[in-house]
C-alpha positions as CSV (number, residue, x, y, z in Angstrom):
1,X,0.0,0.0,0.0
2,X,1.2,3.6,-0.6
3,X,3.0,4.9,2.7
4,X,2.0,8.4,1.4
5,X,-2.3,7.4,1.7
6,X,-2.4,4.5,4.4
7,X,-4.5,4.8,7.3
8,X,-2.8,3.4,10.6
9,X,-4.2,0.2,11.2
10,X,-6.0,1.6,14.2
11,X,-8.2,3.8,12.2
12,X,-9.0,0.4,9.5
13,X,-9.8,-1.9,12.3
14,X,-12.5,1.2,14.1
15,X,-14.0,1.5,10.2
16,X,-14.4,-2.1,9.7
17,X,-15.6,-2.5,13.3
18,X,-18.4,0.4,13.0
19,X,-19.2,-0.9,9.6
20,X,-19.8,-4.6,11.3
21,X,-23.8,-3.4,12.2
22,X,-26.3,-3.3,10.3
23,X,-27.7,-0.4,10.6
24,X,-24.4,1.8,11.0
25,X,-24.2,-0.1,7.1
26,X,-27.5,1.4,6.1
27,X,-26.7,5.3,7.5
28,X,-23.7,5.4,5.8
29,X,-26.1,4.2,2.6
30,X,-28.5,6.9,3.7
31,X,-25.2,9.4,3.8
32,X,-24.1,8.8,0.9
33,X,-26.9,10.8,-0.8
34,X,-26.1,13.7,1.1
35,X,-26.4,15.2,4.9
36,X,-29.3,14.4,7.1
37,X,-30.4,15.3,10.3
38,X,-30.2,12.9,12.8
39,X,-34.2,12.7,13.0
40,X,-34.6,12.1,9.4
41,X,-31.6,9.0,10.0
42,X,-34.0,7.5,13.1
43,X,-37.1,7.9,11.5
44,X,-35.9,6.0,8.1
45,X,-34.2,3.3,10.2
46,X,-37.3,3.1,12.7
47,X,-34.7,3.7,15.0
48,X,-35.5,5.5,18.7
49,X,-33.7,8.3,19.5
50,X,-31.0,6.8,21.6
51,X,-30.8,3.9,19.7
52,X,-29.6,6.5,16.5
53,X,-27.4,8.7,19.1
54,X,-25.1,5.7,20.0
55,X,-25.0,4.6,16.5
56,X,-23.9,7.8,15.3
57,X,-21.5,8.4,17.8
58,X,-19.8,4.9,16.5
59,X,-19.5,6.2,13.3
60,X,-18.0,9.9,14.2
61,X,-15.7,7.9,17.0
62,X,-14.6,5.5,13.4
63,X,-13.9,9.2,11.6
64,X,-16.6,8.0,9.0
65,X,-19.2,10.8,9.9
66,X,-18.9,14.4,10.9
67,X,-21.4,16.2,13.1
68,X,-22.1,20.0,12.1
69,X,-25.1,22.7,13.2
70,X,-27.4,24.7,10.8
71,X,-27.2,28.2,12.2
72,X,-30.5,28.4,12.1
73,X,-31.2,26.2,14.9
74,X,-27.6,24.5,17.2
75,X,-30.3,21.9,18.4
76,X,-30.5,20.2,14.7
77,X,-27.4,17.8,14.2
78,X,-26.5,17.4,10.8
79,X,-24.3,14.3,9.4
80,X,-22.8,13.8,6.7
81,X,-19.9,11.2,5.2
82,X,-16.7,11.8,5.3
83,X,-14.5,10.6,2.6
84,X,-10.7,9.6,4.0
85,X,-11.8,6.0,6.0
86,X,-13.7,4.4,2.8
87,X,-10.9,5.9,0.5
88,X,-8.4,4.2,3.0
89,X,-10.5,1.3,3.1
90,X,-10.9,0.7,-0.4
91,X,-7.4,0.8,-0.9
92,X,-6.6,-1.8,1.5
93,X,-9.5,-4.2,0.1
94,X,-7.5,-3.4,-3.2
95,X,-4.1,-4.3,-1.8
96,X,-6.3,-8.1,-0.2
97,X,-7.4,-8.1,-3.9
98,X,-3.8,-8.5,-5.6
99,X,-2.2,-10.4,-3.0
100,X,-5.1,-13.1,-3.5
101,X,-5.0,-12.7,-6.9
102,X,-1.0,-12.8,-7.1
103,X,-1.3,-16.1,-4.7
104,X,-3.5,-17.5,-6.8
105,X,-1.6,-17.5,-9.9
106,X,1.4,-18.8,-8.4
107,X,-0.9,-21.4,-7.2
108,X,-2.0,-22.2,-10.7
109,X,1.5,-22.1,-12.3
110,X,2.7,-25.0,-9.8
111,X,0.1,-27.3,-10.5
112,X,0.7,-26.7,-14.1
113,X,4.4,-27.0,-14.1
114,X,3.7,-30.6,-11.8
115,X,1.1,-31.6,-14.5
């Protein structure tokens, strides 16, 4: 993996661990189509309250969601995605990809050098 973009491992393994539930799966889904209130997020998940609150604070403790206020009212929280832990992700489930894939083709050119 590039020195230069790799996340320390700390920061992968508290992505993949807030990414483990369900439903922290399906807000970053919801996230990805822009900011919502944390309201809007409860009410589409059928979520209470709480329930929402502790998920979200997984996913800002994981770095994969930022919090923010609209001016108009500092009771509202806002969330939206933030990019760096899927980019940093992605690139590691890249890096799995071509060792597997390297493996594998060293695997296939024994068994047909034996054959």
């Amino acid at each position: 993996m590039n020195a230069a973009v790799q996340a320390p491992p700390e920061a992968l393994d508290r992505t993949l661990a807030a990414l483990a539930d369900p439903h922290r799966r399906r807000v970053v889904d919801l996230l990805s189509r822009g900011p919502r209130a944390a309201g809007d997020l409860a009410r589409e998940l059928d979520l209470t309250p709480p329930a929402m609150s502790r998920h979200l604070r997984t996913l800002r403790q994981s770095g994969l969601v930022e919090e923010s206020h609209p001016t108009f009212d500092a009771r509202v929280r806002i969330y939206a995605l933030r990019p760096e832990p899927m980019v940093h992700l992605l690139r590691w489930l890249e890096d799995a990809e071509r060792l597997w894939s390297e493996q594998l083709i060293a695997f296939k050119a024994h068994l047909e050098k034996d054959a």
